[in-house]
C-alpha positions in Angstrom: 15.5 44.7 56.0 14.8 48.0 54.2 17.9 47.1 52.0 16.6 44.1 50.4 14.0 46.6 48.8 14.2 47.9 45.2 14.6 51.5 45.3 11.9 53.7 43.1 12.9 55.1 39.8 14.0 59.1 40.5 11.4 62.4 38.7 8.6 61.5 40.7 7.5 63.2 43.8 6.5 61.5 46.8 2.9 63.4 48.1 3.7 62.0 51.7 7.4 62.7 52.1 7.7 65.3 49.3 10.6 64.4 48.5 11.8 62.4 45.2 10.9 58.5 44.8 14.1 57.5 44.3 15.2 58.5 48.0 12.4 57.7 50.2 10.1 55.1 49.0 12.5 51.8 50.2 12.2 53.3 53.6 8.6 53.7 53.4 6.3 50.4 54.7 3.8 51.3 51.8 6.5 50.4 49.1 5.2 47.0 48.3 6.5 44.2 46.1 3.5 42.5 43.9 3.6 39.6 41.6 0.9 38.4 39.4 0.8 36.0 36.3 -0.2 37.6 33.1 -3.3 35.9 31.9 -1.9 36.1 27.9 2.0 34.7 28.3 1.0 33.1 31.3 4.4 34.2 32.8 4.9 35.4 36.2 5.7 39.2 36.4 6.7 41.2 39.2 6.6 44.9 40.2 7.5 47.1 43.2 5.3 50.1 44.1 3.8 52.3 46.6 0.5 50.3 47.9 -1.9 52.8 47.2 -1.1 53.4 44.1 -1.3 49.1 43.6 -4.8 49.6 45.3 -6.2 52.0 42.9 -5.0 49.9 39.8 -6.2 46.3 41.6 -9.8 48.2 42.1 -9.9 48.9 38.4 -9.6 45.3 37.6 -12.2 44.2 40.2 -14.6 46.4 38.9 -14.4 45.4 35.4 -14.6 42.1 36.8 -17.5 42.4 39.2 -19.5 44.2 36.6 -18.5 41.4 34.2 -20.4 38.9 36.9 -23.7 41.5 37.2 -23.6 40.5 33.4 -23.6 37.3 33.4 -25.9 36.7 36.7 -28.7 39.1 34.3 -28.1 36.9 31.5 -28.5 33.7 32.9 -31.6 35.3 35.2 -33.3 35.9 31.6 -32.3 32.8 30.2 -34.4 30.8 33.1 -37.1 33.2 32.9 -37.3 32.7 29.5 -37.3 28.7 29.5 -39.5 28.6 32.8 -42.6 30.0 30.7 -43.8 31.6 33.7 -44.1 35.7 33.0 -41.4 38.0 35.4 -43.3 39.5 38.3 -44.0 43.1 36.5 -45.8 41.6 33.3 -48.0 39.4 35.6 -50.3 42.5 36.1 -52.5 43.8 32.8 -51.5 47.4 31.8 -53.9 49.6 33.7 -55.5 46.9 35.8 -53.6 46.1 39.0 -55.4 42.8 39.5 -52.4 40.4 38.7 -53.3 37.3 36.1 -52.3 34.0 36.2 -49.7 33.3 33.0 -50.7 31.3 30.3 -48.6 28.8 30.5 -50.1 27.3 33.9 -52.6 26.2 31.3 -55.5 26.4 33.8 -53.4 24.9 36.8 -53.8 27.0 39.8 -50.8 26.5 41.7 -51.8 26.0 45.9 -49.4 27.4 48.8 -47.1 25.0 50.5 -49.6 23.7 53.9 -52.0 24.4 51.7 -55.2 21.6 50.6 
């Protein structure tokens, strides 16, 4: 089974076996085939490496696209805060008076608690 792996190009060292690439990483169960399709040609590429190094690069990506998400979760948080008309929770309190105030756009409407008459 170990033979049907590509074997690693040779000048790097291995940090586990210290020895070169080239004559220990298709032995190794961490030397990992990975194939993913490129989101520009839309073609389906393939690459053999150790897994850990794959896990660092694959962590770059979902970070970039997590923090993409937070973006875009913020934005559309605004948005509806915006277009609701009713004030976020921090500017429903007057600066120096901690007695919150109702927002203007209830337009005299006092809203009543669910149970409530």
């Amino acid at each position: 089974m170990q033979d049907d792996k590509p074997r690693a190009k040779r000048g790097v060292s291995c940090p586990f076996w210290r020895k070169d690439v080239s004559k220990v990483c298709h032995t190794c169960m961490l030397w990992t085939g990975l194939q993913w399709e490129d989101p520009k040609t839309k073609m389906v590429q393939s690459k053999w490496s150790c897994a850990i190094v794959m896990a660092a690069l694959t962590n770059v990506d979902v970070v970039k696209a997590t923090a993409g998400t937070q973006m875009a979760t913020e934005s559309f948080r605004n948005e509806m805060v915006v277009r609701s008309g009713i004030a976020p929770l921090g500017a429903m309190t007057e600066l120096g008076n901690d007695t919150p105030r109702m927002p203007d756009s209830l337009n005299g409407h006092i809203p009543k608690l669910i149970g409530q008459s």
